[in-house]
NUMIGU-296240 format. One line per 8 residues: number of its first residue (from 1); their letters; for each residue x negated, y negated, z negated of N, C-alpha, C. Coordinates in steps of 0.001 Angstrom, whole numbers. Each point is the difference from the previous one (the first is absolute). Layout:
BEGIN
NUM	A	X Y Z X Y Z X Y Z | ...
REM end
This chain:
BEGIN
1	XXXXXXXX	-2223 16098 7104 860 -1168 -60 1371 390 539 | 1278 -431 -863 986 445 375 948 -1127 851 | 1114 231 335 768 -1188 867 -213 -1052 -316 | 558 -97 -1477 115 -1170 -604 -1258 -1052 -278 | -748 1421 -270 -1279 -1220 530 -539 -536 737 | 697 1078 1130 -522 -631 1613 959 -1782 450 | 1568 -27 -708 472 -711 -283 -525 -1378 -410 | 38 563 -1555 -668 -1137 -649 -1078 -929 457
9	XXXXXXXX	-1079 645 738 -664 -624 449 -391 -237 1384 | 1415 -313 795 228 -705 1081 474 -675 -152 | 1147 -184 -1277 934 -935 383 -995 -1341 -1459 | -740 570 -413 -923 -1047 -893 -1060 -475 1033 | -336 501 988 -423 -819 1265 701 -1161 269 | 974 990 769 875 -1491 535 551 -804 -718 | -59 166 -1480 584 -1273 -711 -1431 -531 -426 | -887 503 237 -1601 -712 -147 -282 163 -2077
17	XXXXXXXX	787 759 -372 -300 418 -982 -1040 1136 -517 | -1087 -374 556 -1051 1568 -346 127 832 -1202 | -229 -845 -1347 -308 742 -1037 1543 616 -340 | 910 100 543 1243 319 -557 -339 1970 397 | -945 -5 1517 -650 1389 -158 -702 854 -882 | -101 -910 -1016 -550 778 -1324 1101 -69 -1053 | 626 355 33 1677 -531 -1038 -420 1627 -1114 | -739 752 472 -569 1619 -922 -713 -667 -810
25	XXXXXXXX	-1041 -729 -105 -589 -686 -713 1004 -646 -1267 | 1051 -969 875 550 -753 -1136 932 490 -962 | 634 1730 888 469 927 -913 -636 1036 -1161 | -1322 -253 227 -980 537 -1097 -39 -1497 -1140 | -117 -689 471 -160 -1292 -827 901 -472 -967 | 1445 31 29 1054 -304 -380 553 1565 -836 | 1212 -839 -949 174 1274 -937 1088 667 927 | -195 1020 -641 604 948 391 1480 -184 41
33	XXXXXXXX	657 -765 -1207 1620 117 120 -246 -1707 620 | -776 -536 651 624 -1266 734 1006 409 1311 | 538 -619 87 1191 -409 1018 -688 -382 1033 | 956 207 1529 -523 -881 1086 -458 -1313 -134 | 929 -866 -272 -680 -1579 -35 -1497 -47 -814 | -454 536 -1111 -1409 51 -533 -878 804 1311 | 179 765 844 -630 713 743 411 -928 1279 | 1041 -654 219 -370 -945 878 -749 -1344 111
41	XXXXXXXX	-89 -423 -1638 -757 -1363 -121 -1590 692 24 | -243 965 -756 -1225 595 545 -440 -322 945 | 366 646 1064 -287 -365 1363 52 -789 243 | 1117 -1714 -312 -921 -1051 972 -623 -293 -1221 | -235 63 -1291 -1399 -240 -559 -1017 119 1062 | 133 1170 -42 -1843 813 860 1 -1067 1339 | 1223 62 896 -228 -517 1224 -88 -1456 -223 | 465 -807 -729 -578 -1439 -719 -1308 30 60
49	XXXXXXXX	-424 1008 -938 -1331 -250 -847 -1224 51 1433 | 427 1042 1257 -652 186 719 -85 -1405 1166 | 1173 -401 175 -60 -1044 974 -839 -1530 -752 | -58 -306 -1225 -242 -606 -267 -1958 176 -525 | -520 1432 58 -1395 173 446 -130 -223 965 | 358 725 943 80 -663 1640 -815 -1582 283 | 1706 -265 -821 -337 -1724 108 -1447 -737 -383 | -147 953 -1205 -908 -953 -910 -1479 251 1043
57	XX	222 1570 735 -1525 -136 849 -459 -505 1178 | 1119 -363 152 105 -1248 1667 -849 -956 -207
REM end
């Protein structure tokens, strides 16, 4: 694991964003010539999709 990942996933702690620690995932997922903003809605896709399982298992 390199800086940035040591980065990434502190500061997706403290913004209480977990799944944004898998953002490798959402860059396998997405095409290849997408742009940041498609690789950023990705991510709160995923982190949506996750808070709202969460929810549903409360």
């Amino acid at each position: 694991m390199n800086v940035a990942d040591k980065l990434i996933r502190l500061y997706a702690k403290q913004l209480k964003m977990p799944s944004f620690t898998e953002y490798q995932e959402v860059l396998r997922r997405v095409d290849p010539s997408a742009g940041f903003a498609d690789i950023l809605l990705g991510l709160m896709i995923d982190e949506t999709a996750s808070r709202q399982e969460k929810q549903n298992r409360r």
